[in-house]
C-alpha positions in Angstrom: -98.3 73.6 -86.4 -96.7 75.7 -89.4 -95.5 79.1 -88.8 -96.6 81.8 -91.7 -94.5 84.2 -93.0 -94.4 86.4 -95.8 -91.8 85.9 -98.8 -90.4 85.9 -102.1 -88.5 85.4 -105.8 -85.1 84.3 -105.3 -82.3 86.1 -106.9 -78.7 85.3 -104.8 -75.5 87.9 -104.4 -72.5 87.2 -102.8 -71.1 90.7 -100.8 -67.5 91.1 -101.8 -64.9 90.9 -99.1 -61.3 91.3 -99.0 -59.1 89.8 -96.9 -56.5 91.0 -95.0 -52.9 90.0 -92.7 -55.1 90.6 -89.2 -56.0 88.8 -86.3 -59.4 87.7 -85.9 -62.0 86.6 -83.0 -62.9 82.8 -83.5 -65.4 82.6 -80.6 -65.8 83.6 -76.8 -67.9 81.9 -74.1 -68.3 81.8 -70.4 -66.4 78.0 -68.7 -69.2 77.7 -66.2 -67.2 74.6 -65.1 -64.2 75.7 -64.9 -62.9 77.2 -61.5 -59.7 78.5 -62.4 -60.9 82.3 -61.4 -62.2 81.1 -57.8 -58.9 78.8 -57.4 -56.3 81.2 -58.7 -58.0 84.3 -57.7 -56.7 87.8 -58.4 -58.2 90.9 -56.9 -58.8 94.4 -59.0 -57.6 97.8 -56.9 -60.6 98.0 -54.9 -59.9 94.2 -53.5 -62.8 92.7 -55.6 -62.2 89.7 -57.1 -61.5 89.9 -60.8 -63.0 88.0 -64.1 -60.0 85.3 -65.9 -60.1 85.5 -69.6 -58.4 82.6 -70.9 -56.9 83.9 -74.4 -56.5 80.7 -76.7 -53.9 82.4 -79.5 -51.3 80.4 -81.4 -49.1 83.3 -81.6 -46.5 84.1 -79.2 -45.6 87.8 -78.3 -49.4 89.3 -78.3 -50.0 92.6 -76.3 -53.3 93.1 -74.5 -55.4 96.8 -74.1 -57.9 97.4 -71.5 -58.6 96.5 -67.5 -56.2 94.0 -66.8 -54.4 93.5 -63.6 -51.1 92.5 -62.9 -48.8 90.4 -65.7 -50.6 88.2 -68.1 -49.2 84.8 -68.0 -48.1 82.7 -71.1 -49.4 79.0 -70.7 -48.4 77.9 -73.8 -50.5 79.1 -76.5 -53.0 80.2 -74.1 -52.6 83.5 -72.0 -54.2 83.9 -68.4 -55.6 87.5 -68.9 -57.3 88.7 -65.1 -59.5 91.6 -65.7 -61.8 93.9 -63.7 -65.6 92.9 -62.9 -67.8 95.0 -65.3 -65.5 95.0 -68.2 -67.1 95.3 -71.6 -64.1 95.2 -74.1 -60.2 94.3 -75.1 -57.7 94.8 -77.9 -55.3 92.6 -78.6 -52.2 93.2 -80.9 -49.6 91.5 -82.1 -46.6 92.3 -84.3 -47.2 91.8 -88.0 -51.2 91.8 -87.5 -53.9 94.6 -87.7 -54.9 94.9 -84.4 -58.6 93.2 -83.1 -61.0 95.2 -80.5 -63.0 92.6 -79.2 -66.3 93.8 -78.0 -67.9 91.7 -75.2 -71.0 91.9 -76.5 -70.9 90.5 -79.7 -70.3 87.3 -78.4 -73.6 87.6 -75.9 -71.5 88.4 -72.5 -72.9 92.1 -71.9 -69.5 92.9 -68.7 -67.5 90.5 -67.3 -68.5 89.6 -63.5 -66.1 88.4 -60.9 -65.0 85.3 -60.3 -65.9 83.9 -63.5 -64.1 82.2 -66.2 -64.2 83.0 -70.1 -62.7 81.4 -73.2 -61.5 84.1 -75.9 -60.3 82.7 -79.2 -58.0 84.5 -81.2 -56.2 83.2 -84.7 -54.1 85.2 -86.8 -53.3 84.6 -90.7 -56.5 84.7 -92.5 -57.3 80.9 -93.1 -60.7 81.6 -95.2 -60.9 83.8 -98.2 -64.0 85.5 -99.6 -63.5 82.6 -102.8 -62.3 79.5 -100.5 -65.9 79.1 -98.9 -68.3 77.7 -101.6 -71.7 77.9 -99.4 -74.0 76.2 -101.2 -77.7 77.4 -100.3 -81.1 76.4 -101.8 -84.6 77.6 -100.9 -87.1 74.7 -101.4 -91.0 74.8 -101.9 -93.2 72.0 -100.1 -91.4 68.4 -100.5 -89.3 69.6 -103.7 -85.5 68.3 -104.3 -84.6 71.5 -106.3 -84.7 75.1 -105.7 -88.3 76.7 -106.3 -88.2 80.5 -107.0 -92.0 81.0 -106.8 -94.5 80.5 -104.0 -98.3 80.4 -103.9 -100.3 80.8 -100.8 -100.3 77.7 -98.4 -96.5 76.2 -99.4 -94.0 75.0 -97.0 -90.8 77.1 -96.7 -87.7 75.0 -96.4 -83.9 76.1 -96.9 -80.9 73.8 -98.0 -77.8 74.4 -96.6 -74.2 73.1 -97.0 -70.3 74.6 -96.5 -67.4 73.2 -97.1 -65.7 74.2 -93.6 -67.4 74.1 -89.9 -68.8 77.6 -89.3 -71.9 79.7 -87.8 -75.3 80.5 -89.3 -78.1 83.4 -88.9 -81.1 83.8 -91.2 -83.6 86.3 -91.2 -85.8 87.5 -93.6 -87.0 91.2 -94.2 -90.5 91.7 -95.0 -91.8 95.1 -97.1 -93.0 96.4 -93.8 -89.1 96.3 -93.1 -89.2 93.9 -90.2 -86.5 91.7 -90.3 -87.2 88.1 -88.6 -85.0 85.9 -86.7 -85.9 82.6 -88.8 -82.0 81.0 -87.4 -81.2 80.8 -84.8 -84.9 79.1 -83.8 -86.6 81.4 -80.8 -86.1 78.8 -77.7 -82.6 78.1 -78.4 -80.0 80.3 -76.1 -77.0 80.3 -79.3 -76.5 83.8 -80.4 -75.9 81.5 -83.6 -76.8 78.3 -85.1 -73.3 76.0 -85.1 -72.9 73.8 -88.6 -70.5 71.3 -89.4 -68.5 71.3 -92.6 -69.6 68.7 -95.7 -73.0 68.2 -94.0 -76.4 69.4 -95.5 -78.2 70.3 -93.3 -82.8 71.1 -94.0 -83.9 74.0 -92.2 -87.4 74.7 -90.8 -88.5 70.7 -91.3 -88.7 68.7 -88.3 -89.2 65.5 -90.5 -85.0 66.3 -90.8 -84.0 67.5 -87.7 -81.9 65.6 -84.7 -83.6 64.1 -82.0 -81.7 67.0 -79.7 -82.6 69.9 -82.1 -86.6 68.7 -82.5 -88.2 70.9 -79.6 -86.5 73.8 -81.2 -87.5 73.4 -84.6 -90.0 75.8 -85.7 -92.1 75.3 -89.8 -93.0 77.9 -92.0 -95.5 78.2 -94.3 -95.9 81.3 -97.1 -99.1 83.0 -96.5 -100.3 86.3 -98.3 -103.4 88.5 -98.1 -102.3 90.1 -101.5 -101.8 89.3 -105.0 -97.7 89.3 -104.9 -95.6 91.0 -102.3 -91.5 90.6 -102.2 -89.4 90.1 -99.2 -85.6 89.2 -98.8 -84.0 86.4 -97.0 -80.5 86.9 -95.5 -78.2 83.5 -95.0 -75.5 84.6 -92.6 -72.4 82.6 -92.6 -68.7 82.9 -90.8 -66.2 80.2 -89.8 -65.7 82.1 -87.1 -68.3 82.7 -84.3 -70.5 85.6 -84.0 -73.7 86.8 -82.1 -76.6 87.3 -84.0 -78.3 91.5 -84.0 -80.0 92.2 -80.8 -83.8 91.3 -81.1 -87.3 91.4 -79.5 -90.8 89.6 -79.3 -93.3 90.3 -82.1 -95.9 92.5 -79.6 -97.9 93.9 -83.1 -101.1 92.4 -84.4 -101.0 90.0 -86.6 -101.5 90.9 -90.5 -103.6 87.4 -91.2 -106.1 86.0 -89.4 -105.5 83.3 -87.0 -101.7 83.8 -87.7 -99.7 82.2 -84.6 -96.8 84.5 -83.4 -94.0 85.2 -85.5 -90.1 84.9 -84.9 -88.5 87.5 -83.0 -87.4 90.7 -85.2 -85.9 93.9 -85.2 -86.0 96.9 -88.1 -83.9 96.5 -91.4 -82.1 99.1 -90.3 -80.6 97.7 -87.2 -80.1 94.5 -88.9 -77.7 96.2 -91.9 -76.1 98.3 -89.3 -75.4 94.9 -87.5 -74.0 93.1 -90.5 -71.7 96.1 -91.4 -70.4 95.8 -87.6 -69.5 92.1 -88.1 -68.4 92.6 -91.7 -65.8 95.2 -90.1 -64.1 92.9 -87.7 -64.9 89.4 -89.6 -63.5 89.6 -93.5 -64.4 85.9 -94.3 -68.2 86.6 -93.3 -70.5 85.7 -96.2 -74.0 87.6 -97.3 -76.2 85.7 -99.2 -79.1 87.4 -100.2 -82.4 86.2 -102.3 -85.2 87.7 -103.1 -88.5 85.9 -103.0 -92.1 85.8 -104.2 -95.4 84.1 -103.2 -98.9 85.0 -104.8 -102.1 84.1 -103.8 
């Protein structure tokens, strides 16, 4: 069954970025399988049992801020960092390198709990610059090869994607109301973002395209209006390095069209440009692309 949406006339710009000497977050997740903190356990000051971050950093000489206990051990290019249950944050420093305050929850982990094991990823010397990563992005209309910029009533919404490099993807899309909808990652997948591979083109929003493994998740939309021409914007989110996508919630309003099923889940504009000037702050090679689209009746 399609999804409807409203949207709108595509016009793309590129958010400048500069680029600077720093270190930067690649990704961070929770090792479910990997018993490390139970087997080489370390308790806080109040004899609880503390959280192992496993830095992965290619550097040596890095200093860590925040709760950790005792010496952090050097396993070659990968430090053994044991930290207090319910922390929610850490800066790491190294000589040469602007400083990065890694934020828990940015990568989905909301405090650390005991016993558990987590995998922090931390490269230094800016690989990507705002020109290296040529993203090459394309809104298609119903079973069209090249970019439509119009929409009437009733069309299929697809979106053609490619990058040079491996990376992370969010799209949402801002309606004049201004909601902004989740569109990617797709609502029943747990990824605070949707993982690409580099040199692949990928179709969005068309199950005829998807993997077996991604089908279930794979939601269609299809451009619906009630009025003569309304304007929305789509936002294509894109960082080689990983990120968490703005905090969101179910769509609990009514409806705008009749028999409309439920749409993605949202949050306001605001929060979502507050969001992206967060990640823009700590992640220089993040990309913006923004178009502008319109359907009529």
């Amino acid at each position: 069954m399609k999804r409807f949406l409203f949207v709108l006339l595509f016009t793309t710009m590129m958010l400048p970025l500069a680029i600077a000497q720093e270190l930067m977050v690649k990704s961070m997740e929770i090792l479910p399988m990997d018993l490390s903190a139970s087997i080489h356990p370390r308790n806080d000051l109040n004899g609880k049992a503390c959280a192992l971050v496993k830095v992965k950093m290619p550097l040596e000489g890095a200093v860590f801020e925040g709760n950790v206990l005792g010496s952090v051990e050097n396993k070659a290019g990968e430090y053994w960092l044991y930290m207090s249950e319910g922390t929610k944050q850490l800066r790491v420093k190294h000589p040469g390198f602007a400083s990065v305050h890694v934020m828990f929850r940015d990568y989905g982990i909301k405090a650390l709990e005991s016993k558990v094991t987590y995998e922090l990823s931390i490269v230094g010397n800016m690989q990507y610059g705002n020109t290296d990563i040529n993203l090459k992005t394309y809104v298609l209309r119903n079973e069209g090869q090249k970019e439509e910029l119009l929409f009437k009533n009733g069309d299929d919404l697809y979106l053609s994607f490619l990058s040079p490099v491996n990376g992370y993807l969010a799209v949402y899309l801002v309606d004049e109301d201004k909601h902004a909808y989740c569109l990617l990652p797709y609502d029943e997948q747990q990824e605070g973002c949707y993982r690409v591979e580099g040199n692949r083109n990928y179709l969005f929003f068309n199950k005829k395209a998807a993997e077996s493994s991604m089908l279930r998740y794979v939601r269609e939309y299809k451009m619906a209006s009630n009025q003569n021409s309304i304007v929305n914007q789509l936002f294509v989110v894109f960082s080689p390095y990983q990120f968490f996508k703005a905090v969101d919630q179910s769509w609990d309003g009514v409806s705008p069209l009749e028999n409309m099923e439920p749409l993605p889940r949202l949050l306001s504009e605001e929060d979502l440009q507050e969001w992206l000037t967060a990640c823009q702050q700590r992640d220089k090679a993040m990309k913006v692309v923004i178009k502008h689209i319109t359907i009529s009746k």
